[in-house]
Backbone as numpy.savetxt, mean C-alpha at the origin, in Angstrom:
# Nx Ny Nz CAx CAy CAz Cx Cy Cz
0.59 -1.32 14.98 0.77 -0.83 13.63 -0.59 -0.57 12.98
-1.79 -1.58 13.25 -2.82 -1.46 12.42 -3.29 0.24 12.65
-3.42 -0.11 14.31 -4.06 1.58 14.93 -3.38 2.78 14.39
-1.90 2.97 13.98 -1.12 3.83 13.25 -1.71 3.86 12.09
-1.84 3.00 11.26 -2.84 2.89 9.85 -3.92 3.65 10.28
-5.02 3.42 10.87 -5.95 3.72 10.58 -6.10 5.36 11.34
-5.24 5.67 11.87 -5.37 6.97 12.75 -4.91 7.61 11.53
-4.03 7.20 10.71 -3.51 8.08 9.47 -4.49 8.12 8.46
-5.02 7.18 8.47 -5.93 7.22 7.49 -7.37 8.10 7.95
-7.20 8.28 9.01 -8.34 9.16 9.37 -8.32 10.64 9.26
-6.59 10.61 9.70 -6.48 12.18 9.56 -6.21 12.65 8.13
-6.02 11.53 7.19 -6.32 11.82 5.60 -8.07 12.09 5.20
-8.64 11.57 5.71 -9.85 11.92 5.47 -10.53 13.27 5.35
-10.07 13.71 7.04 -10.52 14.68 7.68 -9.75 15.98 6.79
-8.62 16.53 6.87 -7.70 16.84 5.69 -7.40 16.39 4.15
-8.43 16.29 3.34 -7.83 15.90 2.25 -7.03 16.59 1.70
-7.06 18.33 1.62 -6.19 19.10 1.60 -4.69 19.27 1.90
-4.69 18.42 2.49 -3.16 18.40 3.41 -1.88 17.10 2.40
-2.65 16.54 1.84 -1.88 15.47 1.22 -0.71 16.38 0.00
0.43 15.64 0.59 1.95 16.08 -0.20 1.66 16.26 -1.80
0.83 15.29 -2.20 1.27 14.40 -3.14 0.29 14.72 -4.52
0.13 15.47 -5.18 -0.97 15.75 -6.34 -0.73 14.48 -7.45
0.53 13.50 -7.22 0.93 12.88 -8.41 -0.57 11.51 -8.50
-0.38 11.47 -9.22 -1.67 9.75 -9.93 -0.36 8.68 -9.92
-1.48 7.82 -9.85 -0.60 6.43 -10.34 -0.24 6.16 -11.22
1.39 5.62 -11.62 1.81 5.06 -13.27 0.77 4.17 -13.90
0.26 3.48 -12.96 -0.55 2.34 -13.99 -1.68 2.16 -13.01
-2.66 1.33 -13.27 -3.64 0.65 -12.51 -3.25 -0.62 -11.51
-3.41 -0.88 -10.38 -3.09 -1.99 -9.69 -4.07 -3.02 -9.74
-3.49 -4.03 -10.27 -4.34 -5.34 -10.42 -5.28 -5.16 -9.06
-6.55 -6.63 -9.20 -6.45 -6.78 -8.19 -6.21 -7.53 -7.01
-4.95 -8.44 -7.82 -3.80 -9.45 -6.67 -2.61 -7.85 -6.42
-2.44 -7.23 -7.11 -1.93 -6.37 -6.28 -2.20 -5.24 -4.91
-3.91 -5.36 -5.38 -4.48 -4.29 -4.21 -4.62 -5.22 -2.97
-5.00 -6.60 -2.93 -4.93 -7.60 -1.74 -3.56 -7.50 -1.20
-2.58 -7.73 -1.60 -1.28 -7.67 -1.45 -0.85 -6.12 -0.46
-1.25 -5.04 -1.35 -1.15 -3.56 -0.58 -1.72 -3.68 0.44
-3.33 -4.40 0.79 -4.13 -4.36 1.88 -3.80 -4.69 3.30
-2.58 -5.71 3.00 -2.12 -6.40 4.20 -0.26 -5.99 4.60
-0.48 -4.74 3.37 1.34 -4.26 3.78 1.60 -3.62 5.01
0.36 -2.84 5.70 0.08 -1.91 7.14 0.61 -2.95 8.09
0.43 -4.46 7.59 -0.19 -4.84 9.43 0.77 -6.35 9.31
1.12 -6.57 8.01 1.95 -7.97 7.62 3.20 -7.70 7.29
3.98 -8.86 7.86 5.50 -9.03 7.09 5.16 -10.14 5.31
6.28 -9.96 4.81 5.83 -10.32 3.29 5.70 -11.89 3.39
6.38 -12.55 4.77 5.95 -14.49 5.18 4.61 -14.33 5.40
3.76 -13.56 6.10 2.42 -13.53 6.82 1.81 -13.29 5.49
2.27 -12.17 4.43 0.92 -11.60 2.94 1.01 -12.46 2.74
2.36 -13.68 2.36 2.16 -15.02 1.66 1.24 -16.27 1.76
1.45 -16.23 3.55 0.72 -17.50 3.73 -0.89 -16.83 3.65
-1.27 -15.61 3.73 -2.27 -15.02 3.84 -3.11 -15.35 2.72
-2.58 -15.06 1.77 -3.53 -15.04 0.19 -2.69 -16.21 -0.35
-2.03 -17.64 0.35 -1.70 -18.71 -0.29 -1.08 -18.33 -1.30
0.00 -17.62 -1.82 0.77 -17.62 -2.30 2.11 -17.75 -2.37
3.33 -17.62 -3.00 4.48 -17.50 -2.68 5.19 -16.77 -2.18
6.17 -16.44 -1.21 7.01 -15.22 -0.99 7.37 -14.49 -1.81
7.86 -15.59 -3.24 8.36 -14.57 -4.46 7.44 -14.08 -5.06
6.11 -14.40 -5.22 5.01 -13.53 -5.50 4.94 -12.48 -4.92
4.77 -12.46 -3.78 4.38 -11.19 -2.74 5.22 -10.25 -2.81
6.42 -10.55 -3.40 8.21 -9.53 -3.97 7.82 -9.07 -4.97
7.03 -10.03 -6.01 6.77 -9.65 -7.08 5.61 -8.37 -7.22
4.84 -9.01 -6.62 3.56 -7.77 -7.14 3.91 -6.63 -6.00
4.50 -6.82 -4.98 5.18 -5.22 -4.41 6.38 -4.63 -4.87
7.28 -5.25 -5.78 7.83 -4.47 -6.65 7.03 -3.51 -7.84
5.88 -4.20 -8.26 4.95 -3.84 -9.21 4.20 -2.41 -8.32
3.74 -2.54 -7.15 3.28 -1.84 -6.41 3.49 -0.55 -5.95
5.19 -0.73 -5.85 5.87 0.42 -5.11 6.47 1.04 -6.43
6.38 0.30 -7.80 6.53 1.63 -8.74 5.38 2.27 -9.44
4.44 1.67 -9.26 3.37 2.65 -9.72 2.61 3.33 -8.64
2.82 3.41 -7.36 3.20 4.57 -6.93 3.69 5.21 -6.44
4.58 4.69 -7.14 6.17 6.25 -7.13 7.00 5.91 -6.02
7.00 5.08 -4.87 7.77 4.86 -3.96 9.01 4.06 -3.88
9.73 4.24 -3.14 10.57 3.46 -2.96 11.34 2.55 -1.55
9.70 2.94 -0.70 10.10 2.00 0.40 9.06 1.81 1.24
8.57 1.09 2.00 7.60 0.45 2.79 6.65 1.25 3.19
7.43 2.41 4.14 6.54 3.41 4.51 5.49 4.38 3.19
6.62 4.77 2.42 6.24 5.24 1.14 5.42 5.47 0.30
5.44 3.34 0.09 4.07 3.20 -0.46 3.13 3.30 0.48
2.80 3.06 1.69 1.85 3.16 2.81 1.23 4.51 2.81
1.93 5.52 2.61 1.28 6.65 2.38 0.77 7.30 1.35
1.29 6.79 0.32 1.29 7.00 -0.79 -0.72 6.25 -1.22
-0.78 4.82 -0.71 -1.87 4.17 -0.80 -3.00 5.08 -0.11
-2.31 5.64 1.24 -3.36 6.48 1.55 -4.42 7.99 1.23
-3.25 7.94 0.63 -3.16 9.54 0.22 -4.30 9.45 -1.42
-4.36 8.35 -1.67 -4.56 7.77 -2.95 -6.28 7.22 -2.82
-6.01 6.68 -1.15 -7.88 6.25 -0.56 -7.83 4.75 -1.04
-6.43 4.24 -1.30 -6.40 2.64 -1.57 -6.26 2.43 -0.70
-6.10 2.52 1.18 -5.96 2.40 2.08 -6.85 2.98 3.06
Protein backbone atom coordinates (compact mmCIF):
# COMPACT_ATOMS: atom_id res chain seq x y z
CA UNK A 1 0.00 0.00 0.00
CA UNK A 2 2.72 2.48 1.06
CA UNK A 3 4.51 1.91 -2.62
CA UNK A 4 0.83 2.63 -4.23
CA UNK A 5 0.98 5.96 -2.16
CA UNK A 6 3.94 7.07 -3.13
CA UNK A 7 3.92 6.00 -6.94
CA UNK A 8 0.66 8.19 -6.90
CA UNK A 9 2.05 10.70 -5.37
CA UNK A 10 4.73 10.85 -7.79
CA UNK A 11 2.74 10.76 -10.73
CA UNK A 12 0.90 13.86 -9.05
CA UNK A 13 3.94 15.64 -9.04
CA UNK A 14 5.12 14.97 -12.37
CA UNK A 15 1.43 15.97 -13.78
CA UNK A 16 0.15 18.60 -11.73
CA UNK A 17 -2.04 19.36 -14.54
CA UNK A 18 -3.82 16.23 -14.55
CA UNK A 19 -5.50 16.55 -11.08
CA UNK A 20 -9.61 16.13 -11.24
CA UNK A 21 -10.07 18.37 -8.64
CA UNK A 22 -9.70 22.48 -8.79
CA UNK A 23 -11.89 22.43 -5.43
CA UNK A 24 -9.82 23.94 -1.92
CA UNK A 25 -10.46 22.76 1.32
CA UNK A 26 -13.70 23.64 3.57
CA UNK A 27 -11.54 24.50 6.41
CA UNK A 28 -7.91 24.19 7.55
CA UNK A 29 -6.77 20.79 9.07
CA UNK A 30 -5.50 20.94 12.48
CA UNK A 31 -2.44 19.63 13.13
CA UNK A 32 -3.73 16.32 15.07
CA UNK A 33 -5.65 16.07 12.01
CA UNK A 34 -2.78 16.18 9.40
CA UNK A 35 -0.80 13.32 11.68
CA UNK A 36 -3.90 11.35 11.58
CA UNK A 37 -4.22 11.84 7.42
CA UNK A 38 -0.37 10.95 7.39
CA UNK A 39 -0.83 7.45 8.49
CA UNK A 40 -4.38 6.85 6.56
CA UNK A 41 -2.12 5.37 3.22
CA UNK A 42 -0.44 2.69 5.21
CA UNK A 43 -2.69 2.23 8.73
CA UNK A 44 -5.91 0.69 9.84
CA UNK A 45 -7.70 3.30 12.35
CA UNK A 46 -6.37 0.39 15.62
CA UNK A 47 -2.66 0.97 14.22
CA UNK A 48 -3.34 5.48 13.75
CA UNK A 49 -4.51 4.91 17.38
CA UNK A 50 -1.96 3.10 19.03
CA UNK A 51 0.38 5.17 16.71
CA UNK A 52 -0.12 8.77 18.00
CA UNK A 53 -1.43 7.19 21.58
CA UNK A 54 -4.66 8.04 21.19
CA UNK A 55 -8.13 6.67 21.14
CA UNK A 56 -9.95 4.79 18.38
CA UNK A 57 -12.77 7.24 18.92
CA UNK A 58 -10.42 9.98 18.35
CA UNK A 59 -8.98 8.71 15.23
CA UNK A 60 -13.15 8.45 14.02
CA UNK A 61 -13.24 11.66 15.21
CA UNK A 62 -10.69 13.79 13.52
CA UNK A 63 -11.28 11.55 10.17
CA UNK A 64 -14.72 12.41 10.17
CA UNK A 65 -13.40 16.07 10.51
CA UNK A 66 -10.97 15.14 7.70
CA UNK A 67 -13.01 13.55 5.09
CA UNK A 68 -15.38 16.63 5.17
CA UNK A 69 -13.17 19.23 4.60
CA UNK A 70 -12.05 17.59 1.85
CA UNK A 71 -15.01 16.89 0.29
CA UNK A 72 -14.81 13.08 0.49
CA UNK A 73 -16.65 10.52 1.42
CA UNK A 74 -14.53 7.50 1.66
CA UNK A 75 -11.04 6.20 2.35
CA UNK A 76 -9.76 6.19 -1.00
CA UNK A 77 -11.25 9.68 -1.57
CA UNK A 78 -9.75 11.39 0.92
CA UNK A 79 -6.33 9.70 -0.11
CA UNK A 80 -6.51 11.40 -3.23
CA UNK A 81 -7.99 14.12 -2.49
CA UNK A 82 -4.79 14.74 0.24
CA UNK A 83 -2.76 14.20 -2.70
CA UNK A 84 -3.96 16.15 -5.14
CA UNK A 85 -3.87 18.89 -2.37
CA UNK A 86 0.33 17.98 -1.70
CA UNK A 87 -0.90 17.01 2.01
CA UNK A 88 0.37 13.71 1.00
Amino acid sequence: MAQLVCAAVEVRAAHPDATRSGRLLTGHLTPAERRVLKLLPTSTYPQIAATLFISYGTVKTHLRSVYHKLGAATRSEAIERAVDLRLL
